[in-house]
C-alpha positions as a Markdown table, in Angstrom:
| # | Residue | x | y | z |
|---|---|---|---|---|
| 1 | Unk | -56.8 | -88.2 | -96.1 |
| 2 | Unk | -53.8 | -87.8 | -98.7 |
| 3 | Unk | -55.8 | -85.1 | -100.6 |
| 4 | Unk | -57.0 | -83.4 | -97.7 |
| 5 | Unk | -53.9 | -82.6 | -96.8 |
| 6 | Unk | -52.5 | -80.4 | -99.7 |
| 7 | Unk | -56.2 | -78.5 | -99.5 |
| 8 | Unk | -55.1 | -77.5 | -95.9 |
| 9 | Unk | -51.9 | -76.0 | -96.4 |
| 10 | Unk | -53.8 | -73.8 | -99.4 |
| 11 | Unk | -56.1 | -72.5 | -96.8 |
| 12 | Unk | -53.5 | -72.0 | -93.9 |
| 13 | Unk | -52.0 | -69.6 | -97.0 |
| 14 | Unk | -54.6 | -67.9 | -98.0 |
| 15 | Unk | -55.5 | -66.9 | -94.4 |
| 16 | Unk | -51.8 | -65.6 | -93.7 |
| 17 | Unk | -52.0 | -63.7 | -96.5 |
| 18 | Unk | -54.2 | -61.5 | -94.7 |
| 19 | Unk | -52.3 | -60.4 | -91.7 |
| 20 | Unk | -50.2 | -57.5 | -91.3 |
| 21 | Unk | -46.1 | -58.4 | -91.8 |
| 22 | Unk | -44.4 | -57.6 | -89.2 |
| 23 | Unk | -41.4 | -54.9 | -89.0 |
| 24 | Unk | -43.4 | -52.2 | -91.3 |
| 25 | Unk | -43.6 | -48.5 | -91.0 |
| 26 | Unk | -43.8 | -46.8 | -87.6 |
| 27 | Unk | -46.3 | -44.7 | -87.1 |
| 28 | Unk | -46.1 | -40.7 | -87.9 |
| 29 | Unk | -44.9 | -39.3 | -84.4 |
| 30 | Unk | -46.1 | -36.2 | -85.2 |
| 31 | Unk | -44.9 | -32.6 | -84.3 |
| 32 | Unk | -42.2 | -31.8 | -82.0 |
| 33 | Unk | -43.4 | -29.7 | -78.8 |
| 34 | Unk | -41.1 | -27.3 | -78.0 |
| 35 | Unk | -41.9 | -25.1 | -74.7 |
| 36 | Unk | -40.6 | -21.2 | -74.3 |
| 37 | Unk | -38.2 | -22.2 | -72.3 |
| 38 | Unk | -36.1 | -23.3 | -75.4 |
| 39 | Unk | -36.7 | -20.1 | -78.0 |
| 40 | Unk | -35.8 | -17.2 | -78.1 |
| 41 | Unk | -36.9 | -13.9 | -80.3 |
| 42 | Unk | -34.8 | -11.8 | -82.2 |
| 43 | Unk | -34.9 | -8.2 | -80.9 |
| 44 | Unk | -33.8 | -4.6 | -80.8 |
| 45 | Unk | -31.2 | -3.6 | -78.4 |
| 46 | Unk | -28.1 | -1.9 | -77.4 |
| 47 | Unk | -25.2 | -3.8 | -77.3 |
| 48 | Unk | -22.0 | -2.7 | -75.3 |
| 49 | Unk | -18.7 | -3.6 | -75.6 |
| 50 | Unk | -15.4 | -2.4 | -73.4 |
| 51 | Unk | -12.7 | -4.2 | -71.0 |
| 52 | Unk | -14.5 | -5.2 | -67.7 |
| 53 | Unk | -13.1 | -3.8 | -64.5 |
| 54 | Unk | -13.8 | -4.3 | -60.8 |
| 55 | Unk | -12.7 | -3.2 | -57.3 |
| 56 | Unk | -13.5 | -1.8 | -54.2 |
| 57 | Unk | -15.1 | 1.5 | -53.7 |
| 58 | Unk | -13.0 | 4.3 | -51.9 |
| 59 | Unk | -14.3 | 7.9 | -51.2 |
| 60 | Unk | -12.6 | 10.3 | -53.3 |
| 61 | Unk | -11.5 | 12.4 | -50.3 |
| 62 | Unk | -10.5 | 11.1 | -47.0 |
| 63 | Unk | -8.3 | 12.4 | -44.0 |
| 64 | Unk | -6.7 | 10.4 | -41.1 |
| 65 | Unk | -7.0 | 12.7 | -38.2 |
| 66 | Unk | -4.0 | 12.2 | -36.0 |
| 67 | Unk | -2.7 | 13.9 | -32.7 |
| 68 | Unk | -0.3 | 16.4 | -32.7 |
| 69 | Unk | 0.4 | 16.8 | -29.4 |
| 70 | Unk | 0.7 | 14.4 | -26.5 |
| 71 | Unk | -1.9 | 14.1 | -23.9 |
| 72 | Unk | -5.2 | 13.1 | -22.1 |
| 73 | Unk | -8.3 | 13.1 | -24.3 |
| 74 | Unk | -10.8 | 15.5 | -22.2 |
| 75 | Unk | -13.9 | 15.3 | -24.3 |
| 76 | Unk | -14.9 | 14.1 | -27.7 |
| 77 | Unk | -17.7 | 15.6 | -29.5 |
| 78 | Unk | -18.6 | 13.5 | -32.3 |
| 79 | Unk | -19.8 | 10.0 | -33.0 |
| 80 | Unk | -19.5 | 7.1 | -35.5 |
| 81 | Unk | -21.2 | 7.8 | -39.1 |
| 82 | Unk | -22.1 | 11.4 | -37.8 |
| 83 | Unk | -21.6 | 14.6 | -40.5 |
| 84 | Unk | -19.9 | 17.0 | -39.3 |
| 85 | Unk | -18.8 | 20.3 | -41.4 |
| 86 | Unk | -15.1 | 22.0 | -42.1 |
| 87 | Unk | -13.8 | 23.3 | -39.0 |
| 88 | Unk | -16.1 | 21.9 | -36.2 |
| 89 | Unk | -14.9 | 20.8 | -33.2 |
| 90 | Unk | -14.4 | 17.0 | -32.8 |
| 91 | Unk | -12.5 | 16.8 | -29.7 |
| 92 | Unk | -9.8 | 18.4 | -27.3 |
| 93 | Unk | -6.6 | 17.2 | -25.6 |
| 94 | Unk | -5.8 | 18.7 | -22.2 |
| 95 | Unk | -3.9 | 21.8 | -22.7 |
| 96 | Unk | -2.3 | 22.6 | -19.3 |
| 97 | Unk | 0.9 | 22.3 | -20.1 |
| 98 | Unk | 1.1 | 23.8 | -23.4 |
| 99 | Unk | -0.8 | 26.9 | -21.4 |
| 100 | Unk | 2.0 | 26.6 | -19.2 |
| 101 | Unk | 5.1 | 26.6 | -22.2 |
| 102 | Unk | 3.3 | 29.7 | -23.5 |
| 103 | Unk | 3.1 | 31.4 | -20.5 |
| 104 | Unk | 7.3 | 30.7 | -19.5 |
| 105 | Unk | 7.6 | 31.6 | -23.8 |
| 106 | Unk | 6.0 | 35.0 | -23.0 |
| 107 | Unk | 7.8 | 35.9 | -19.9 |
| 108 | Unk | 11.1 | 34.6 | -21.6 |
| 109 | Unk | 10.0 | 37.1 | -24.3 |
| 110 | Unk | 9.3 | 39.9 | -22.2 |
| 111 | Unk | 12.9 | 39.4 | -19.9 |
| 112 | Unk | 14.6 | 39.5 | -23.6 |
| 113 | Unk | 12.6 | 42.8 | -24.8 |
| 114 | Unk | 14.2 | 44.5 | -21.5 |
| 115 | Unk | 17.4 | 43.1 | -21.4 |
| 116 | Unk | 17.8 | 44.3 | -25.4 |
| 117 | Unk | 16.7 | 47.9 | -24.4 |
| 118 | Unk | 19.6 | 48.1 | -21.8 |
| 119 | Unk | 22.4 | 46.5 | -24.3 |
| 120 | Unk | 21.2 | 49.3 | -26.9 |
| 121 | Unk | 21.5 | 51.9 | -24.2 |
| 122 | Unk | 25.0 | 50.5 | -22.9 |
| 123 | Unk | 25.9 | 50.4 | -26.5 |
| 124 | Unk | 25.0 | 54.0 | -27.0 |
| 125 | Unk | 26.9 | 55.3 | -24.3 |
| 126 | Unk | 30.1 | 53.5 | -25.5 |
| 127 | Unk | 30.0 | 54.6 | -28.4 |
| 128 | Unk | 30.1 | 57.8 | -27.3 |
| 129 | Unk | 33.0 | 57.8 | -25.0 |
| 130 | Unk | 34.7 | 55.8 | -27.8 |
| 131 | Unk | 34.1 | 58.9 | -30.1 |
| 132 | Unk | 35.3 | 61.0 | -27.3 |
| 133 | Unk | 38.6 | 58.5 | -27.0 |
| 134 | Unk | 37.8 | 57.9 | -23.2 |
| 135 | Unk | 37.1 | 54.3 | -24.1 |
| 136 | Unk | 39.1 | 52.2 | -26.3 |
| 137 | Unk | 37.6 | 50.8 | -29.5 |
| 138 | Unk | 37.4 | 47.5 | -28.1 |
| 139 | Unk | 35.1 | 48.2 | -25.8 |
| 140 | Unk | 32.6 | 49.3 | -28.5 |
| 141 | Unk | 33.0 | 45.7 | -29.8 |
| 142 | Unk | 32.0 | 44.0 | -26.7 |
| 143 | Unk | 28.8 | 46.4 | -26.2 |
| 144 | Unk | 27.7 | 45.3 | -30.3 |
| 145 | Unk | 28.6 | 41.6 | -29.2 |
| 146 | Unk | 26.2 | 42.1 | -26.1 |
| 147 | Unk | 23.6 | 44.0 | -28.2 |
| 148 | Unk | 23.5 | 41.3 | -30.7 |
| 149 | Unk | 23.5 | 37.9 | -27.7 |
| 150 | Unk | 20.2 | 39.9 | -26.4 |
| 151 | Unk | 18.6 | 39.9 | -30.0 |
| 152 | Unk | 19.2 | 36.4 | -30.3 |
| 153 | Unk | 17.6 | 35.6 | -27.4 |
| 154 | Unk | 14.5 | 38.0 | -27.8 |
| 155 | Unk | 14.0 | 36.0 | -31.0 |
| 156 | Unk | 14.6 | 32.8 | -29.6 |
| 157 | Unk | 11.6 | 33.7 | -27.1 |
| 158 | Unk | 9.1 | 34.8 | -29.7 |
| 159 | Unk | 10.1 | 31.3 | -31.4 |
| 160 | Unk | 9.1 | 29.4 | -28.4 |
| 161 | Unk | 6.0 | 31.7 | -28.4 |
| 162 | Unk | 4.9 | 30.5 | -31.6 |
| 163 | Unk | 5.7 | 27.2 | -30.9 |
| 164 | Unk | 3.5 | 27.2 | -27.7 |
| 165 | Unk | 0.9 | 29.1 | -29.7 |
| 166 | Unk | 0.7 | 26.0 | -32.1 |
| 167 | Unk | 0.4 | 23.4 | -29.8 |
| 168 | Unk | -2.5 | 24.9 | -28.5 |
| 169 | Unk | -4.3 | 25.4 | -30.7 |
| 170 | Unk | -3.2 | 21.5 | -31.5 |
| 171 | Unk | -4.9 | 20.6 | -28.7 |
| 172 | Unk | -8.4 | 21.2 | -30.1 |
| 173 | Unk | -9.3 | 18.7 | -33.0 |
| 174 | Unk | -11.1 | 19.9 | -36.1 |
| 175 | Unk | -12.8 | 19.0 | -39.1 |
| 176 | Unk | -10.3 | 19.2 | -42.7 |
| 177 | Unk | -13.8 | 19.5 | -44.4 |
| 178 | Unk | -17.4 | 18.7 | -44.4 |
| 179 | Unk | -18.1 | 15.1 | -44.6 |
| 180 | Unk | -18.8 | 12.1 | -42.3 |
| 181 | Unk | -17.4 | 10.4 | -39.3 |
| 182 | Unk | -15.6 | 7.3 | -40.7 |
| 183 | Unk | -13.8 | 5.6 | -37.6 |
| 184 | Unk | -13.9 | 7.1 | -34.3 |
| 185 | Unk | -10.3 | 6.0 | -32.5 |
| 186 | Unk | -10.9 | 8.1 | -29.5 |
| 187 | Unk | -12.8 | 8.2 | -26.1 |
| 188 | Unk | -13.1 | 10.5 | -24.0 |
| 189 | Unk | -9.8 | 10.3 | -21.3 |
| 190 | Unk | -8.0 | 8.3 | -23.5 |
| 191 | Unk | -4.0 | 9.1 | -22.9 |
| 192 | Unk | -2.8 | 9.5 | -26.3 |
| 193 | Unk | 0.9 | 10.1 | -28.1 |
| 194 | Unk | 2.2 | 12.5 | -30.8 |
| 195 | Unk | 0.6 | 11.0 | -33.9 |
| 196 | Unk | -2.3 | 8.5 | -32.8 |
| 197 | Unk | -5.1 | 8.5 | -34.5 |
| 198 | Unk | -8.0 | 9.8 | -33.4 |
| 199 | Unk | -10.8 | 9.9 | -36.6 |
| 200 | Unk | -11.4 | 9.3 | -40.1 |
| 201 | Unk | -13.2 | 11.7 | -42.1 |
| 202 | Unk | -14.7 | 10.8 | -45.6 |
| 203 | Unk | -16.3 | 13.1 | -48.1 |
| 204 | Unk | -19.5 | 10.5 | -49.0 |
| 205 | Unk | -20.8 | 13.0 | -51.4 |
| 206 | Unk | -18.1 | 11.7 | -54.4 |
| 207 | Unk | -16.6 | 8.1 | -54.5 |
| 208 | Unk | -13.9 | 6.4 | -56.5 |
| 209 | Unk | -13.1 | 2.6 | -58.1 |
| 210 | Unk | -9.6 | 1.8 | -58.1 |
| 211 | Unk | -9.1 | -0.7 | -60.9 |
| 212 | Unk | -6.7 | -2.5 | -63.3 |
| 213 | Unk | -7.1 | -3.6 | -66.6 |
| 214 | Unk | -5.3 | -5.8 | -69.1 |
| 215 | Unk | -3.0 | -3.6 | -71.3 |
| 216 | Unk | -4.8 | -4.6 | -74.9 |
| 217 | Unk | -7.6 | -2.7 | -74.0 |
| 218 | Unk | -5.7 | 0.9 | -73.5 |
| 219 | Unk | -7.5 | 2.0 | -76.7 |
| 220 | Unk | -10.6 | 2.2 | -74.6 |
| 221 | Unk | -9.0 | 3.9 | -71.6 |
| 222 | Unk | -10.0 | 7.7 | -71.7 |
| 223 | Unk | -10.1 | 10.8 | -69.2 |
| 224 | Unk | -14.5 | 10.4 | -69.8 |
| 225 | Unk | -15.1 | 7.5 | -70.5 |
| 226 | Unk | -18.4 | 6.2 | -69.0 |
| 227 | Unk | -18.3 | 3.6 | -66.5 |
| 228 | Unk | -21.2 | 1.1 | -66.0 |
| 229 | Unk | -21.1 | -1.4 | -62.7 |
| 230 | Unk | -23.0 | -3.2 | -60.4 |
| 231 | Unk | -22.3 | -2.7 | -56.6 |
| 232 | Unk | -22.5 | -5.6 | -54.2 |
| 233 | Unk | -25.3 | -5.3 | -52.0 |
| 234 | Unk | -27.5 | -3.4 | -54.2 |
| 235 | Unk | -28.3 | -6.6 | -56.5 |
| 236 | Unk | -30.5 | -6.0 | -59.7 |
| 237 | Unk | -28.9 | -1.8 | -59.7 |
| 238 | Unk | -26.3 | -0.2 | -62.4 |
| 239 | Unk | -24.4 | 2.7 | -61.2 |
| 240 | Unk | -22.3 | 4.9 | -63.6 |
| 241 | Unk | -19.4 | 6.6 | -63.3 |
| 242 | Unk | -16.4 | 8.4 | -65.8 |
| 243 | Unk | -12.8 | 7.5 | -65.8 |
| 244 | Unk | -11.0 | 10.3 | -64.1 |
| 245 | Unk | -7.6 | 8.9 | -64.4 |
| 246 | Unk | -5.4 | 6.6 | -66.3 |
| 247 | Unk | -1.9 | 5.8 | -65.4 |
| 248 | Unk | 1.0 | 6.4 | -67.0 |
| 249 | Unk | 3.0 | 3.2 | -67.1 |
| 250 | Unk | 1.1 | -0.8 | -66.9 |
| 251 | Unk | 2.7 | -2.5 | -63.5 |
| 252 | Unk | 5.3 | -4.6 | -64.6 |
| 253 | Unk | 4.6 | -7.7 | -63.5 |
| 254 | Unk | 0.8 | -8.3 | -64.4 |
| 255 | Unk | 0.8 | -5.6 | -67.4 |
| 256 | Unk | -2.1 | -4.1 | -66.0 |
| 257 | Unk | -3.1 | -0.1 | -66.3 |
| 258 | Unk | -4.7 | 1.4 | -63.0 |
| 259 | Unk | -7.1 | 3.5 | -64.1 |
| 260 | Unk | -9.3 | 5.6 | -61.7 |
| 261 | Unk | -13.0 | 6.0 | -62.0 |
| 262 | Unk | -15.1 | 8.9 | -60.5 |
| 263 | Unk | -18.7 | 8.1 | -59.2 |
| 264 | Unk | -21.0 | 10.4 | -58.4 |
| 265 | Unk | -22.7 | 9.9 | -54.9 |
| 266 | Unk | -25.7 | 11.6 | -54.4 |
| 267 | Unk | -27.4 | 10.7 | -51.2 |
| 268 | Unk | -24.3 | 9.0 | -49.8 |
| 269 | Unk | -26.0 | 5.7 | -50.8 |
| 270 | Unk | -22.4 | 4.4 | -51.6 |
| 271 | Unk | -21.2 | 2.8 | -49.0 |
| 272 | Unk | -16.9 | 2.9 | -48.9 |
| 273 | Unk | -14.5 | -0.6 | -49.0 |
| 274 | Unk | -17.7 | -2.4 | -51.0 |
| 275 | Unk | -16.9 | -4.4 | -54.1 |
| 276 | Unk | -17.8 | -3.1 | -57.4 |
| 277 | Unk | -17.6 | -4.7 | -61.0 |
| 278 | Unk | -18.2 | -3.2 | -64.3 |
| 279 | Unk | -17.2 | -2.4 | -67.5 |
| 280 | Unk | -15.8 | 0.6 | -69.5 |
| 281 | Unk | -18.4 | 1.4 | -72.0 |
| 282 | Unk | -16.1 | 2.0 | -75.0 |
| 283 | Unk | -18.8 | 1.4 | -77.6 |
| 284 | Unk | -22.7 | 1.3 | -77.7 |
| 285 | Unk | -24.4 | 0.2 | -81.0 |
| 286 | Unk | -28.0 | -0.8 | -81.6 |
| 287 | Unk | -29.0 | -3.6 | -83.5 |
| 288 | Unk | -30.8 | -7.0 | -83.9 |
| 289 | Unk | -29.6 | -9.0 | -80.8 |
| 290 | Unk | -29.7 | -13.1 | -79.4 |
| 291 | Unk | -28.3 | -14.7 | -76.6 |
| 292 | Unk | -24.6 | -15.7 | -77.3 |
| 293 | Unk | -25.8 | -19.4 | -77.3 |
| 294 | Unk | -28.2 | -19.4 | -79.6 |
| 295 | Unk | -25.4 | -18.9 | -82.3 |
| 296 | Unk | -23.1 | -21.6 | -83.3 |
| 297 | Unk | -20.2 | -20.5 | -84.4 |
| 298 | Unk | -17.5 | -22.6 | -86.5 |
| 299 | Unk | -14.6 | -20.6 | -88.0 |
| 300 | Unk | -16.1 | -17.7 | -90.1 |
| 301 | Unk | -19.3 | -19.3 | -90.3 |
| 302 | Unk | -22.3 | -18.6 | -87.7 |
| 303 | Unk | -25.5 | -20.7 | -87.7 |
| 304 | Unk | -29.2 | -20.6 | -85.9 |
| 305 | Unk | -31.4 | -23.1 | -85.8 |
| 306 | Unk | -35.0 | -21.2 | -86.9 |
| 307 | Unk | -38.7 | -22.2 | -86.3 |
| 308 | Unk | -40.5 | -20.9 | -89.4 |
| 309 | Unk | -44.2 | -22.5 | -90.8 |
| 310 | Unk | -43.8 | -25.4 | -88.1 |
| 311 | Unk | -40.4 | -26.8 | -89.1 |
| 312 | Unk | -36.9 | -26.2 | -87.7 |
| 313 | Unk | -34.3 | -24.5 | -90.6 |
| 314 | Unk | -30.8 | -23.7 | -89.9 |
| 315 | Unk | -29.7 | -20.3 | -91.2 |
| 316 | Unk | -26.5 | -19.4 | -92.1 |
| 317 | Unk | -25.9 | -15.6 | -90.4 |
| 318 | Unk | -23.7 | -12.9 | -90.1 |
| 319 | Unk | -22.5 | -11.7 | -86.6 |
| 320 | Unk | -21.7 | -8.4 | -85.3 |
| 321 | Unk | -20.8 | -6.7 | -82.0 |
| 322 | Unk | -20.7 | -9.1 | -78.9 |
| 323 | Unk | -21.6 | -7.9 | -75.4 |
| 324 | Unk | -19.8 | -10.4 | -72.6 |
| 325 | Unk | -21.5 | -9.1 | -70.0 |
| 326 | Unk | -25.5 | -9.4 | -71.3 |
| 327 | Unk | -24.0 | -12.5 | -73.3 |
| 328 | Unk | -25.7 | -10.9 | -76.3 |
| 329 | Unk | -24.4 | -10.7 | -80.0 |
| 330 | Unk | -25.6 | -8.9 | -82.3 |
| 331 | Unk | -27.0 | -10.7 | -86.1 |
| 332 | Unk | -26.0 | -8.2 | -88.9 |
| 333 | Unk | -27.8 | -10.7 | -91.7 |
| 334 | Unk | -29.8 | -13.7 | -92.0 |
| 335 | Unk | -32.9 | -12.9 | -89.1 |
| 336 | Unk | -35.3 | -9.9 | -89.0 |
| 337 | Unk | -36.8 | -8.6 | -85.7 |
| 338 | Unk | -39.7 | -11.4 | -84.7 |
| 339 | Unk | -37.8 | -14.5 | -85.9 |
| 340 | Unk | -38.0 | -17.2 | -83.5 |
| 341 | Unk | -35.0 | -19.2 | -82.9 |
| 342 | Unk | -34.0 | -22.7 | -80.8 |
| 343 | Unk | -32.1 | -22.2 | -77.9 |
| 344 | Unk | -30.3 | -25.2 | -75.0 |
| 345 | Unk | -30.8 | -28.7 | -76.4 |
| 346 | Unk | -33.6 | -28.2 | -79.0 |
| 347 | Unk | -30.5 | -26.5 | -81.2 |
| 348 | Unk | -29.9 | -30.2 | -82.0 |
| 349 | Unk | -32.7 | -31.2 | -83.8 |
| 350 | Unk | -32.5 | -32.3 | -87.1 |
| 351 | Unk | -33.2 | -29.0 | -89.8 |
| 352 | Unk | -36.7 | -30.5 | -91.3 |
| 353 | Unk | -38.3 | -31.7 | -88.0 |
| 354 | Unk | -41.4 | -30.3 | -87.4 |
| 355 | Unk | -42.1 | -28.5 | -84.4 |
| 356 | Unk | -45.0 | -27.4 | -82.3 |
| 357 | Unk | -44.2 | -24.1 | -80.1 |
| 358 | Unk | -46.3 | -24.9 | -76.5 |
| 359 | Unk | -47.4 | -21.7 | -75.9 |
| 360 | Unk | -48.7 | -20.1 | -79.0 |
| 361 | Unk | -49.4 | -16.6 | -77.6 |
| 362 | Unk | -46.2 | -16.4 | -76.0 |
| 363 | Unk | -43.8 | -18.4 | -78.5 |
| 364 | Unk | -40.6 | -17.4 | -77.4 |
| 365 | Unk | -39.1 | -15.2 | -74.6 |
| 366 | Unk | -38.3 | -11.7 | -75.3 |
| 367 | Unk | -34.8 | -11.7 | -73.0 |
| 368 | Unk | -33.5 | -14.8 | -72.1 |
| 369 | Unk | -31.4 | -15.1 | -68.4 |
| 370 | Unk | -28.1 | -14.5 | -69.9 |
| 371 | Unk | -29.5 | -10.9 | -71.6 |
| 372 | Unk | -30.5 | -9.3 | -68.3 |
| 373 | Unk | -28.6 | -6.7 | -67.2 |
């Protein structure tokens, strides 16, 4: 029993020796897969750059039509959002009594006219008994005096007469130029006062963005400049315009230039008061282009993380223009056109790792969200 003993420890030995120690080396994982979702091709492009704007749209010409005389509204010939041209009728005010002034102004006128002709010949005939010395000088004088009271009043009448004339014609309401109904303030035996307003009249065929922007960008600001923005309500569109105007002075408490940008309206599809934001195209450039995130940037240095022959590399590469508002910058050296490159969270894996690209025909998108316009 004693010597079997040492003969079965041997052979409890021997057969560990076989098995596999525990703790050893993990199995090769294999291939990262990384889906098109997280690349990212370099491209050709035009990149932008210029001081963003934005505003609400106002039609370059635009006239508040107001009453100039007093009185009831006795038709109205227009409607809401309806074109009308220069000169057509929109509405009339009762006229009655401004008939009435220029009728009394005309007789005053008329009563003056006959009146003067009897002061000149009163005048006439004292003058010449004056010359003859049957009338004293004095009385010369008081014909001139009464000669010159009749003028006065004559004049006085055709005054009035033109006045009256005026308001007349006040009373009929017409179109400052051809363009479009705006607001309609007015029905049809309304009473309304000296200066109430009555319509709006737009031009539709030219609109204008009022805008401000920051006072380091005045370089860029330029009677010409091209304008490109996006107009709420028309989602997905790009509109251009030119500045027309810049001011002459920043406002003094935000240090902001108004500048003023002419749009061109063909169509009318433009609607007035909507909310537009762009940017001032200051510079356009073409070159290789990637989404702003796909380059990491510390100091001077810029880095991407590239998939070439199955592994990920980081390249070291030198950045050019940068476009805020299609998030795209543009790679001066380092890439060539075609070079896939990691994008989101597959930018952190380790340079080395080996990757496998899901969607071979497809292996990285062309324009990623940030780049669309």
């Amino acid at each position: 029993m004693h010597r079997l003993l040492p003969l079965l420890i041997a052979a409890l030995a021997l057969s560990g020796c076989g098995r596999k120690p525990p703790g050893g080396p993990p199995p090769d994982p294999g291939p990262v897969v990384v889906g098109p979702e997280s690349t990212t091709t370099v491209r050709r492009d035009t990149l932008e750059t210029g001081p963003r704007l934005s505003g609400s749209l106002q039609p370059k010409r635009v006239a508040a039509i107001r009453a100039e005389v007093a009185g009831a509204v006795s038709g109205v010939t227009v409607d809401l959002g309806e074109p009308v041209k220069a000169g057509q009728v929109l509405a009339r005010i009762d006229d009655r009594a401004m008939r009435d002034a220029l009728r009394s102004a005309e007789t005053s006128v008329k009563t003056a006219q006959g009146d003067l002709e009897m002061a000149q010949r009163q005048e006439e005939r004292v003058a010449k008994l004056a010359a003859a010395g049957a009338l004293a000088e004095r009385d010369l004088e008081v014909a001139k005096t009464a000669r010159a009271g009749v003028e006065a009043r004559l004049e006085e009448a055709r005054a009035r007469v033109a006045s009256s004339r005026k308001l007349l014609d006040s009373t009929v309401v017409e179109a400052p130029f051809d363009g479009v109904i705006a607001k309609r303030a007015a029905q049809s035996g309304d009473v309304v006062g000296v200066n109430a307003l009555l319509f709006e009249v737009m031009d539709p065929s030219s609109m204008r963005l009022e805008a401000s922007v920051p006072s380091d960008d005045l370089s860029a600001l330029a009677p010409g400049t091209p304008v490109q923005f996006e107009v709420r309500g028309f989602p997905g569109q790009s509109f251009t315009g030119s500045i027309e105007r810049v001011a002459p002075a920043a406002d003094a408490a935000t240090r902001q230039i108004p500048v003023i940008v002419a749009i061109p309206n063909p169509g009318g599809r433009l609607l007035a008061g909507l909310f537009a934001e762009g940017r001032v195209a200051a510079r356009q450039q073409e070159g290789l282009v990637l989404p702003i995130g796909a380059v990491e940037q510390a100091g001077d240095t810029a880095t991407v993380m590239r998939v070439r022959d199955g592994k990920v590399e980081r390249v070291p590469v030198a950045v050019g223009l940068r476009d805020d508002r299609s998030e795209q910058i543009e790679v001066t050296q380092g890439l060539a056109a075609g070079d896939v490159v990691l994008v989101g969270p597959a930018r952190t894996l380790t340079p080395g790792t080996a990757v496998k690209l899901s969607d071979p025909a497809a292996p990285a998108s062309t324009a990623s969200p940030a780049s669309k316009p």
